[in-house]
N, C-alpha and C positions, 0 to 999 in steps of 0.2 A: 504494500500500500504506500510507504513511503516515496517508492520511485513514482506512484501513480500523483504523489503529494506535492514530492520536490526534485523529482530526479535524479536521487539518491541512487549509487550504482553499489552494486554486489559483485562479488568475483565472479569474473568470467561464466562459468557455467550454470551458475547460480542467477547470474544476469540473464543468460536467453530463458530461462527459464520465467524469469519475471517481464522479462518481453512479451513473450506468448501467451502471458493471463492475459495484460495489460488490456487486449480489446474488450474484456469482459468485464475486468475491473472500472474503465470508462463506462460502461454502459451501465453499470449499476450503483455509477455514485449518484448518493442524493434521494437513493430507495429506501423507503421504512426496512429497518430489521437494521441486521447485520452488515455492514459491508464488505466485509472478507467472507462471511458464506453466501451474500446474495451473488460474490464473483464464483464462486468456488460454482456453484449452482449451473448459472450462464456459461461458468467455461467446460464444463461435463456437458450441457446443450449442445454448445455451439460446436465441440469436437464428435458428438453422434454424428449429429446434422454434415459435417466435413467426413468422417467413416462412408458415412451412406451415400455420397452425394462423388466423392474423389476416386472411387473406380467404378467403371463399369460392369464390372462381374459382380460386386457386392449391387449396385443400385440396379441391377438386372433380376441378379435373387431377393433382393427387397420386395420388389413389382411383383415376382411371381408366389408370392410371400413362402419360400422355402429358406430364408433367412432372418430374424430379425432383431434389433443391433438393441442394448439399453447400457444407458449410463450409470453409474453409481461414484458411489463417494467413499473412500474407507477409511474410517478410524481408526488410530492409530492406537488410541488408548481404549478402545473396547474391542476391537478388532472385527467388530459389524461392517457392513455394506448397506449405505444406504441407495436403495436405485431412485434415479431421477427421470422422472416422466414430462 
């Protein structure tokens, strides 16, 4: 959130990592709740949606519904799954 804040960098790997939330983390500042799991949320969404959508064999078995893709969340300190619809 930092970076999303003030453009705070983190080492390297750690950075592309915080890159790649970033479009989610924008889209969910300024939403009631949380704002690190309204991103966390958005960015489980937004990478289904790119799953299903960036090859053609998976969005072909999508349509013919012999495939079908869900998100989830996992905790780290209870070690559940929670899936995002």
């Amino acid at each position: 959130m930092a970076y999303a804040q003030d453009g705070s960098k983190e080492p390297s790997r750690i950075q592309r990592l915080v890159e790649a939330i970033l479009p989610a983390v924008s889209a969910t500042k300024g939403m009631p709740g949380d704002w690190a799991h309204n991103a966390e949320i958005k960015n489980v969404k937004d990478n289904v949606k790119y799953a299903a959508s960036s090859s053609p064999i998976v969005s072909k078995a999508l349509e013919e519904k012999t495939l079908s893709l869900a998100g989830g969340i996992y905790d780290l300190k209870t070690g559940r799954v929670t899936i995002v619809t």
